[in-house]
TORKOL-4160 file (C-alpha; in steps of 0.2 Angstrom, whole numbers, padded with zeros to 4 digits, m for minus):
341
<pt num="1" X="0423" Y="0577" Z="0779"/>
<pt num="2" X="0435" Y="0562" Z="0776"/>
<pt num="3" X="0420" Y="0550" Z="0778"/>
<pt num="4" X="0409" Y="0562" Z="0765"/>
<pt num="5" X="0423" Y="0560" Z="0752"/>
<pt num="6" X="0422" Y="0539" Z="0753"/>
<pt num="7" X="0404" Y="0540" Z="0754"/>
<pt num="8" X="0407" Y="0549" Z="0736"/>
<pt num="9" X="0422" Y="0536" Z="0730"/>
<pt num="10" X="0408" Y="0523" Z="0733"/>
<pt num="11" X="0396" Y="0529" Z="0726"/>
<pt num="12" X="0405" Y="0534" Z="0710"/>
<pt num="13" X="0413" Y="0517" Z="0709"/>
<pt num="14" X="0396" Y="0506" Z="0711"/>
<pt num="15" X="0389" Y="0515" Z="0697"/>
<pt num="16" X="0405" Y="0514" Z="0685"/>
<pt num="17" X="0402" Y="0494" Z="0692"/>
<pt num="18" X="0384" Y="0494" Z="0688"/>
<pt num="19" X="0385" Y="0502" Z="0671"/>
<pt num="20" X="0399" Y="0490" Z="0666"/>
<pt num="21" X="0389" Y="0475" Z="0673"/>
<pt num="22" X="0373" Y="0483" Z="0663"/>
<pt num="23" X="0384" Y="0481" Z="0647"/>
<pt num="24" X="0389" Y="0466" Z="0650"/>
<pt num="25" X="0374" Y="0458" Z="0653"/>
<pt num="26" X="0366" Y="0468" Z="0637"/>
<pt num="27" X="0381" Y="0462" Z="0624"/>
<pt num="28" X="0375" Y="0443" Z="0632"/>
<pt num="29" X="0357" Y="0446" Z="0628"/>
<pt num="30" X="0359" Y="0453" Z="0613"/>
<pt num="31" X="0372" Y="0445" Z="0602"/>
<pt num="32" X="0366" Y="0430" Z="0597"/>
<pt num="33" X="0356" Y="0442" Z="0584"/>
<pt num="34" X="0370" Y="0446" Z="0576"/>
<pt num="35" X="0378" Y="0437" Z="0562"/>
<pt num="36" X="0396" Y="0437" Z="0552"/>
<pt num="37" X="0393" Y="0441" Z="0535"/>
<pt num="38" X="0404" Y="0431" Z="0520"/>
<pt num="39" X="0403" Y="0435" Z="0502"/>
<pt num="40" X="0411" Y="0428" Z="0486"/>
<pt num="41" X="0411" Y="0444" Z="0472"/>
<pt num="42" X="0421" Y="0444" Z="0456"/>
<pt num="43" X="0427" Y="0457" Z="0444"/>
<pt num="44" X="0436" Y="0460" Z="0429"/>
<pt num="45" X="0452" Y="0463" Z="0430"/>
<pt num="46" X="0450" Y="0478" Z="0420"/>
<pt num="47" X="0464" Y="0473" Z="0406"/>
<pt num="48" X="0452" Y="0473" Z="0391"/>
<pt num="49" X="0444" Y="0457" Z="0394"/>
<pt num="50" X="0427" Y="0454" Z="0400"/>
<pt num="51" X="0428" Y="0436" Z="0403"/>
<pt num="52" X="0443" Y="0439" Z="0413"/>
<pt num="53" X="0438" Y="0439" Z="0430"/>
<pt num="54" X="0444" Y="0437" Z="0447"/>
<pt num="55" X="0433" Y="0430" Z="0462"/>
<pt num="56" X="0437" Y="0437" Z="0479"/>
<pt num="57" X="0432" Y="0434" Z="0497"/>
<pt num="58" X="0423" Y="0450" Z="0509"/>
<pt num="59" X="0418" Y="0451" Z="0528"/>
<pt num="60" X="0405" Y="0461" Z="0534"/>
<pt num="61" X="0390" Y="0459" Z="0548"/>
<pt num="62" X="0373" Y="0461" Z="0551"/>
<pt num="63" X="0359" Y="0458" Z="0563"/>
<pt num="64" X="0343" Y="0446" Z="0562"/>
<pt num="65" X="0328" Y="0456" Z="0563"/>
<pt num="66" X="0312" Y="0442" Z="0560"/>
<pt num="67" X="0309" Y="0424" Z="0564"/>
<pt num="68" X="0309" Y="0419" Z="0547"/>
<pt num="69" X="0328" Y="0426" Z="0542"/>
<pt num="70" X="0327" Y="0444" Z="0537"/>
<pt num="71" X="0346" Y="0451" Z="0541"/>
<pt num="72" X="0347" Y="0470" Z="0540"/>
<pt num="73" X="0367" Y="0475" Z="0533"/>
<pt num="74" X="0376" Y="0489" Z="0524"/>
<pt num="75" X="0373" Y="0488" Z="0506"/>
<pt num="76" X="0391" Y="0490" Z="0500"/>
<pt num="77" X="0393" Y="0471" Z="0510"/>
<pt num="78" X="0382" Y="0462" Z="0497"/>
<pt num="79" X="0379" Y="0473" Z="0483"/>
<pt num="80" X="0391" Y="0466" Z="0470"/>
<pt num="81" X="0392" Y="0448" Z="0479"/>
<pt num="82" X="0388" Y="0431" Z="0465"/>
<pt num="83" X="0387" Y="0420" Z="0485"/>
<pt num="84" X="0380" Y="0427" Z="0501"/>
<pt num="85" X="0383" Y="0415" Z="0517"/>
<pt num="86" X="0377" Y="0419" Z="0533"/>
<pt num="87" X="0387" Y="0413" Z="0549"/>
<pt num="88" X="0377" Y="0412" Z="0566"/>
<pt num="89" X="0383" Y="0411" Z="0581"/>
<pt num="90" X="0375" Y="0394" Z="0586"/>
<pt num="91" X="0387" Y="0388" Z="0573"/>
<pt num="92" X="0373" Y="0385" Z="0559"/>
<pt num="93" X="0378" Y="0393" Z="0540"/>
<pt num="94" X="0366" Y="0397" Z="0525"/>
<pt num="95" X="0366" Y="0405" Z="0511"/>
<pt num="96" X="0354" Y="0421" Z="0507"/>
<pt num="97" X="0349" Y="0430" Z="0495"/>
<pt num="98" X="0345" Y="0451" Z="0492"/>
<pt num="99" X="0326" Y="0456" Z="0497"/>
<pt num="100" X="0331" Y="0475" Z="0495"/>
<pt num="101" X="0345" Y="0487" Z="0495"/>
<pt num="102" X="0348" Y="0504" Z="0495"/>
<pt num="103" X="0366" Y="0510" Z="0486"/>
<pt num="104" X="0360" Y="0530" Z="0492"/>
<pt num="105" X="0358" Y="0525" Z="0510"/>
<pt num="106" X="0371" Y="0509" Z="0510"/>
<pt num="107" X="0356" Y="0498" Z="0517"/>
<pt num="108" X="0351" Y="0482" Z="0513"/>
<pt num="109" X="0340" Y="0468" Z="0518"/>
<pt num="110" X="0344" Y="0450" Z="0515"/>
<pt num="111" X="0334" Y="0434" Z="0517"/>
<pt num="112" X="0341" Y="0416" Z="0522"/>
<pt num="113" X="0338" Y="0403" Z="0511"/>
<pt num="114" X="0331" Y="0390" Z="0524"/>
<pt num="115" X="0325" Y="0389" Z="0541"/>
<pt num="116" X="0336" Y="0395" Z="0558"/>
<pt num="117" X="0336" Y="0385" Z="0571"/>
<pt num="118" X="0333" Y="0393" Z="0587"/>
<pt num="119" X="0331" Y="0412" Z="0579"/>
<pt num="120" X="0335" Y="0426" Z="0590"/>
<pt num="121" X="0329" Y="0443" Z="0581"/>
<pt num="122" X="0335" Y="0459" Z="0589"/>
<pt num="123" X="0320" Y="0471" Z="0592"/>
<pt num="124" X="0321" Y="0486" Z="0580"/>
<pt num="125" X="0316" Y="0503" Z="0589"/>
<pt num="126" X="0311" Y="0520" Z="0585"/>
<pt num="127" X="0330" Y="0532" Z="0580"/>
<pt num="128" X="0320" Y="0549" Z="0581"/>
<pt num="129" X="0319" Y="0546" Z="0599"/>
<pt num="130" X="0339" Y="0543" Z="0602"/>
<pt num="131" X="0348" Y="0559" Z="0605"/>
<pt num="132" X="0365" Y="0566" Z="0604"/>
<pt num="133" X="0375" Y="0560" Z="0618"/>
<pt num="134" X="0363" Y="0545" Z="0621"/>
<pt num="135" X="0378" Y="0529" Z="0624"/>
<pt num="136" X="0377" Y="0516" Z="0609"/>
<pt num="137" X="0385" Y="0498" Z="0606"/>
<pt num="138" X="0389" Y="0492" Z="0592"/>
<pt num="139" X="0395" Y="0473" Z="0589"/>
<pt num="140" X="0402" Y="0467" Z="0575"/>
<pt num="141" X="0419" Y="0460" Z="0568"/>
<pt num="142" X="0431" Y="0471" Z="0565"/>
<pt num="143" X="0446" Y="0465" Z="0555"/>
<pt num="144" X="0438" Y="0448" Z="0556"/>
<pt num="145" X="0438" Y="0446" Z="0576"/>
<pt num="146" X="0419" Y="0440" Z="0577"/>
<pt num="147" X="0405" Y="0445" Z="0590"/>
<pt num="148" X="0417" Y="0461" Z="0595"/>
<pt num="149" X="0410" Y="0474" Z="0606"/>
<pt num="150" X="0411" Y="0493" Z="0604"/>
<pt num="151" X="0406" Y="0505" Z="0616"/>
<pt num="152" X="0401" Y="0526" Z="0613"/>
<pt num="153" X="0389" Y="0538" Z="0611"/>
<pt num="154" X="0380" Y="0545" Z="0597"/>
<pt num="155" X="0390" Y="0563" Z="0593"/>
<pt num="156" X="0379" Y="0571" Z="0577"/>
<pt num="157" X="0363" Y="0567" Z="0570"/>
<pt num="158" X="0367" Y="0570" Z="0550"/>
<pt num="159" X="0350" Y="0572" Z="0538"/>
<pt num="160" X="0350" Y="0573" Z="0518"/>
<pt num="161" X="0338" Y="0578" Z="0506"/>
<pt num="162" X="0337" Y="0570" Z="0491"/>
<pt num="163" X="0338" Y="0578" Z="0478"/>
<pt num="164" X="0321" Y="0579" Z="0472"/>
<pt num="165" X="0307" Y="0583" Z="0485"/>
<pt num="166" X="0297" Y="0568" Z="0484"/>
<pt num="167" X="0312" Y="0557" Z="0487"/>
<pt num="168" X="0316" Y="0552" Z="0505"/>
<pt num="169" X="0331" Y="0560" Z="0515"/>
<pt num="170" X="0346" Y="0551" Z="0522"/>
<pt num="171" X="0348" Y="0550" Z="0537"/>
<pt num="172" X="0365" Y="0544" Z="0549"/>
<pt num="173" X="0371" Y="0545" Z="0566"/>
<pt num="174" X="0390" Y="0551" Z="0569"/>
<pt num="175" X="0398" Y="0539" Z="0584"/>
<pt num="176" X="0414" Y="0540" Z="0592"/>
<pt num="177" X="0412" Y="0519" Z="0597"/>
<pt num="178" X="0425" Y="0509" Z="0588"/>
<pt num="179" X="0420" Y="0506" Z="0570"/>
<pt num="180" X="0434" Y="0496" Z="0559"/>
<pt num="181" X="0435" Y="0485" Z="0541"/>
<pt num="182" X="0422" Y="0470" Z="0547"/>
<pt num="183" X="0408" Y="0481" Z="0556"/>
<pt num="184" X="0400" Y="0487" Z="0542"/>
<pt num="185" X="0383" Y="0481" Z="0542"/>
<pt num="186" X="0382" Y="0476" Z="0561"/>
<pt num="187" X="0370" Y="0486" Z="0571"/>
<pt num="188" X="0369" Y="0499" Z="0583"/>
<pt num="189" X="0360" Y="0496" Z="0600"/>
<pt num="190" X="0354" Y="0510" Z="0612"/>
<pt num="191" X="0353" Y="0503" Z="0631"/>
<pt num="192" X="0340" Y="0495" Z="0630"/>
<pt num="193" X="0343" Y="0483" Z="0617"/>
<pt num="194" X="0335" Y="0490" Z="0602"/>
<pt num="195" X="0343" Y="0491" Z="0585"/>
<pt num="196" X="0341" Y="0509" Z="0581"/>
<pt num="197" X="0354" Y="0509" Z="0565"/>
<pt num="198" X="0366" Y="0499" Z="0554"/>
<pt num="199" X="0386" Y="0505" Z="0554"/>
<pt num="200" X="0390" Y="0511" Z="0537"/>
<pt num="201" X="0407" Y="0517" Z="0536"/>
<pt num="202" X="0420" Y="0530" Z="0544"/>
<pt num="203" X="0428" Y="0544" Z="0539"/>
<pt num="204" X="0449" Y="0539" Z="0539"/>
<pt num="205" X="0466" Y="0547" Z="0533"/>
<pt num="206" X="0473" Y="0530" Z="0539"/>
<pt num="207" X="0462" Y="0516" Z="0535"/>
<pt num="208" X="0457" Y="0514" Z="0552"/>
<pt num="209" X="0447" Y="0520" Z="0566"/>
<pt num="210" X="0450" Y="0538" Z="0569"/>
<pt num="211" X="0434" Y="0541" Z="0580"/>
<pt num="212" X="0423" Y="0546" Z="0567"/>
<pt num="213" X="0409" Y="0533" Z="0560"/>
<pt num="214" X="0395" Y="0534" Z="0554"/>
<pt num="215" X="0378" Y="0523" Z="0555"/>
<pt num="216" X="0362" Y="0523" Z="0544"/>
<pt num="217" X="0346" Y="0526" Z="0555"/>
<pt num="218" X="0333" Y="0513" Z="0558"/>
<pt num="219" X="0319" Y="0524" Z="0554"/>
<pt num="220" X="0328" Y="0524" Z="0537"/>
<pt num="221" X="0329" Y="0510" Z="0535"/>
<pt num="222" X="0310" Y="0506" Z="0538"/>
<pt num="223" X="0307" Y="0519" Z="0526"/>
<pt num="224" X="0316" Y="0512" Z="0514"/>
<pt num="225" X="0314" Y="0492" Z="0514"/>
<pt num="226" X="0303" Y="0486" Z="0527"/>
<pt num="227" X="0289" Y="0498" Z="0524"/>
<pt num="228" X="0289" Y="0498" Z="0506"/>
<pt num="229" X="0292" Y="0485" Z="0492"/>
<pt num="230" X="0313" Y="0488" Z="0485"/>
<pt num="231" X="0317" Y="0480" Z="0469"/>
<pt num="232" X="0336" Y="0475" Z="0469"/>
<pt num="233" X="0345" Y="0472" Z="0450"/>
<pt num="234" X="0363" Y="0470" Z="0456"/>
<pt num="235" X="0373" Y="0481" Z="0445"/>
<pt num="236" X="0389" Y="0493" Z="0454"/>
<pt num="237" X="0386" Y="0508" Z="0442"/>
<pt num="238" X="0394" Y="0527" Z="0440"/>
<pt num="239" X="0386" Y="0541" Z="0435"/>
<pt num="240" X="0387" Y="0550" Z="0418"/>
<pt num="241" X="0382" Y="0571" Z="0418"/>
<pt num="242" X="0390" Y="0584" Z="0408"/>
<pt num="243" X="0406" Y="0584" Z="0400"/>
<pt num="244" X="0407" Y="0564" Z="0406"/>
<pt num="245" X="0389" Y="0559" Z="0396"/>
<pt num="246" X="0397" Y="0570" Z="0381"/>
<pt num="247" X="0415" Y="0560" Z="0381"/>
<pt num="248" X="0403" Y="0543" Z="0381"/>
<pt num="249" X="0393" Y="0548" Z="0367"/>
<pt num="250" X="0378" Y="0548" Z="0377"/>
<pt num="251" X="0363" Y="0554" Z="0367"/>
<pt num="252" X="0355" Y="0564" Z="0384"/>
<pt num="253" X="0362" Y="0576" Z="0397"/>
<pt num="254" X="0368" Y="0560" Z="0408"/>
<pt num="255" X="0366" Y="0542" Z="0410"/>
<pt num="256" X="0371" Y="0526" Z="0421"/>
<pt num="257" X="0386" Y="0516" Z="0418"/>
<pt num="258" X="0386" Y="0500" Z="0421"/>
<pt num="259" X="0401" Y="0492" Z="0430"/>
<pt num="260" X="0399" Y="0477" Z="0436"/>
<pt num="261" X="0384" Y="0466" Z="0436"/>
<pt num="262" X="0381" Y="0453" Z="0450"/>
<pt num="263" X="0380" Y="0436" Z="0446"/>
<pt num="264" X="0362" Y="0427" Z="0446"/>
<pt num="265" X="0356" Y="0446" Z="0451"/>
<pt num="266" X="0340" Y="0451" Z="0440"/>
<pt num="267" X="0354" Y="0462" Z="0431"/>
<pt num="268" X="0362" Y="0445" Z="0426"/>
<pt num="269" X="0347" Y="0437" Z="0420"/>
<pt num="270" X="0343" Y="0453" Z="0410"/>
<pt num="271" X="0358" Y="0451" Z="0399"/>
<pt num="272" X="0366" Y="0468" Z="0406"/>
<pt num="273" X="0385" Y="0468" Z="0403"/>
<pt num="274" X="0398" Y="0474" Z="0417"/>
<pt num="275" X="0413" Y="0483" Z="0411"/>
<pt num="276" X="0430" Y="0475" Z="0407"/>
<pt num="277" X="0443" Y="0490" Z="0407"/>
<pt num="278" X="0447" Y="0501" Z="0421"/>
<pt num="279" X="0453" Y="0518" Z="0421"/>
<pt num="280" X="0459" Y="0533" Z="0430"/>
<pt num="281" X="0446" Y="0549" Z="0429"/>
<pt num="282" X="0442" Y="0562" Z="0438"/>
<pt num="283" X="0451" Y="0555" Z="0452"/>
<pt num="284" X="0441" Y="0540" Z="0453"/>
<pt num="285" X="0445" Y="0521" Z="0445"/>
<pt num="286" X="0430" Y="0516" Z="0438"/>
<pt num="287" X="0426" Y="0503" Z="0425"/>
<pt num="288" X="0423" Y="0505" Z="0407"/>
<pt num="289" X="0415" Y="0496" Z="0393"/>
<pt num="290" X="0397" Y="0490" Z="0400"/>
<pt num="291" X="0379" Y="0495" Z="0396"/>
<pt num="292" X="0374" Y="0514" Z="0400"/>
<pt num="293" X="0358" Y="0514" Z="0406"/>
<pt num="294" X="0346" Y="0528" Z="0398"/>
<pt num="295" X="0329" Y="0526" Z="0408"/>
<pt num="296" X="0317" Y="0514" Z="0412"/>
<pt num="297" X="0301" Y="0515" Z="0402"/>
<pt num="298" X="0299" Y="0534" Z="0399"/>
<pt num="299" X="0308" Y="0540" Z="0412"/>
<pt num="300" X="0326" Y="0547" Z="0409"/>
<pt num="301" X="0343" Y="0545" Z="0419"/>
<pt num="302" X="0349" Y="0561" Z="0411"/>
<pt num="303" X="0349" Y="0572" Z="0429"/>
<pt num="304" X="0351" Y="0565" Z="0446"/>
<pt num="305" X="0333" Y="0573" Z="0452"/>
<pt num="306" X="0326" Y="0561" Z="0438"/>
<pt num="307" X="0337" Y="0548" Z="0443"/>
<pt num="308" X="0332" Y="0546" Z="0461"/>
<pt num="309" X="0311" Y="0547" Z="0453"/>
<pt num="310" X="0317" Y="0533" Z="0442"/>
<pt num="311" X="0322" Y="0523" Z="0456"/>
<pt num="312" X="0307" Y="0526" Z="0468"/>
<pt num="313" X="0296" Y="0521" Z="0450"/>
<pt num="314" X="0307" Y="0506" Z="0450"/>
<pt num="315" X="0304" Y="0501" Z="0469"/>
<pt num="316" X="0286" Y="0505" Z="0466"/>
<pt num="317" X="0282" Y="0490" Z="0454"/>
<pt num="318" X="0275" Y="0474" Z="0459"/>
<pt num="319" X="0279" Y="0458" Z="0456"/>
<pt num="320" X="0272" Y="0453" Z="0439"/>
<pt num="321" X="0272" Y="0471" Z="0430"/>
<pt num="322" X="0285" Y="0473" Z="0418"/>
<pt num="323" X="0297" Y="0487" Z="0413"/>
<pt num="324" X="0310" Y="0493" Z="0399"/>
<pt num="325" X="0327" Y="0498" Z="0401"/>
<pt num="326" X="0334" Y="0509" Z="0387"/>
<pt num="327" X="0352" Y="0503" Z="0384"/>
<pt num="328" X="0365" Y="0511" Z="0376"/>
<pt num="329" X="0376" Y="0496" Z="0369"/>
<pt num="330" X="0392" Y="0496" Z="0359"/>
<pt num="331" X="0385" Y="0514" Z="0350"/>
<pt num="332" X="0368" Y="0506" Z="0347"/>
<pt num="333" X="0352" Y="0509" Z="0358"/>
<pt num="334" X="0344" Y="0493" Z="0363"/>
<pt num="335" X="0327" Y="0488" Z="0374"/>
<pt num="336" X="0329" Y="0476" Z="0387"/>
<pt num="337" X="0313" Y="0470" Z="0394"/>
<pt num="338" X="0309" Y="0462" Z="0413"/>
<pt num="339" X="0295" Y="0458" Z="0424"/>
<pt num="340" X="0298" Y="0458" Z="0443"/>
<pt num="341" X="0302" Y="0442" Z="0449"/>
């Protein structure tokens, strides 16, 4: 009986050694792929002055996913950002530049601006096959500490609609692994090595990890932007409906303000205006004072069912075909005209 109970010891010890040696060798493999995320963003300050502006520093992550420098991350890591510098673990950093982004799903794929040396793209796989209690890692920098390693297991598979029916649902994975300030963006492997989402964000009283984060499927994300054309302007806007719309003099049920415009973004070089006065309202601070976007061509932001078929008429164009914002501007209605660049 003694003997039968080591035997079991044993064997319960060389597999807890096995699986930690698994890990180990996988996190060696794999993290090369992924990359430290630094952005420079500036914003008004918010005191009535729309040249006032203040430039600041953020940290994110991300995971090369192509030879030729594609680098899936979390939208809200390079959405408003004027420099995007990518920081490899060979040592090499370059600068890159938006290919598509998704605010809804908080998804976004950039582009180095230059060749890698040596590349090391992580194989994406197929999230419909990972299931609740499957382990994940995730790697990432958490509060700046690069190339750190978290280990869990997927606990709930969440799935949105969209609000219209021809608009694609979210998707998220809810994981118990480690997900702090500087993950955002970095991916999350299943055990074989395969990227199977991108760490969004985490659900905290405190600030930090409570055991509770969430992660934006692959199979979105191929949905999304690898699998169809995005078209990225760079603007961080709130939405107007109701009484709101009403109190902005907005002509329409609702609209899109405008808060802050990303420099040398399309949005920049359309000659949209960020806002320049922040405010308190409906528990929110948002920022007052820019453009409100009406439509594009003859398609109106005035619900959000129309607004989610505005942005998937958006995404649709080509390079080449041209479109018109309807602008409301200082109480007068303007049209702005762009092509796709």
């Amino acid at each position: 009986m003694i003997k039968k109970y080591i035997a079991v010891i044993v064997i319960v010890f060389l597999s807890f050694n096995t699986n930690a040696q698994n890990i180990s060798d996988l996190f060696s493999s794999l993290d090369s792929s992924v990359v430290v995320i630094r952005t420079i963003e500036s914003k008004t300050k918010g005191q009535g002055n729309a040249n006032d502006k203040v430039s600041y520093g953020a940290l994110g992550s991300g995971v090369l996913v192509s030879k030729d420098g594609k680098i899936l991350t979390a939208a809200h890591v390079v959405n408003n950002a004027d420099e995007i510098e990518v920081y490899f673990k060979n040592g090499q950093v370059m600068k890159a530049k938006i290919e598509g982004l998704s605010r809804i799903a908080d998804i976004a794929v950039i582009k180095t601006m230059g060749l890698i040396k040596d590349p090391k793209p992580a194989k994406m796989g197929d999230s419909d096959k990972s299931r609740i209690g499957d382990e994940v890692m995730i790697i990432g920098s958490p509060m700046g500490l690069e190339h750190s390693l978290s280990v869990g297991y997927i606990s709930r598979k969440e799935t949105q609609q969209g609000h219209s029916s021809n608009f694609k649902k979210m998707e998220f994975f809810q994981t118990d692994a480690a997900i702090n300030t500087g993950n955002s963006g970095g991916p999350m492997f299943n055990m074989n090595g395969e990227v199977i989402g991108i760490v969004s964000s985490i659900l905290s009283r405190s600030g930090g990890f409570e055991g509770i984060g969430f992660v934006a499927t692959i199979n979105i994300i191929k949905d999304l932007l690898i699998n169809q054309s995005n078209n990225w302007i760079g603007v961080d806007v709130f939405y107007l409906y109701g009484p709101l719309a009403m109190a902005f003099n907005v002509p329409q049920d609702g609209a899109v303000l405008i808060e802050n415009v990303a420099k040398n973004s399309p949005a920049y070089f359309m000659g949209l205006k960020g806002g320049f006065a922040n405010i308190s309202l409906e528990d929110q601070n948002i920022t007052i004072g820019g453009d409100i976007v009406l439509g594009i061509d003859n398609k109106k932001f005035d619900n959000p069912d129309n607004v989610e078929d505005a942005v998937k008429y958006l995404n649709s164009l080509k390079k080449g075909q041209t479109y018109l914002l309807k602008i409301l501007r200082a109480g007068q209605i303007i049209d702005i005209k762009w092509t796709v660049r």
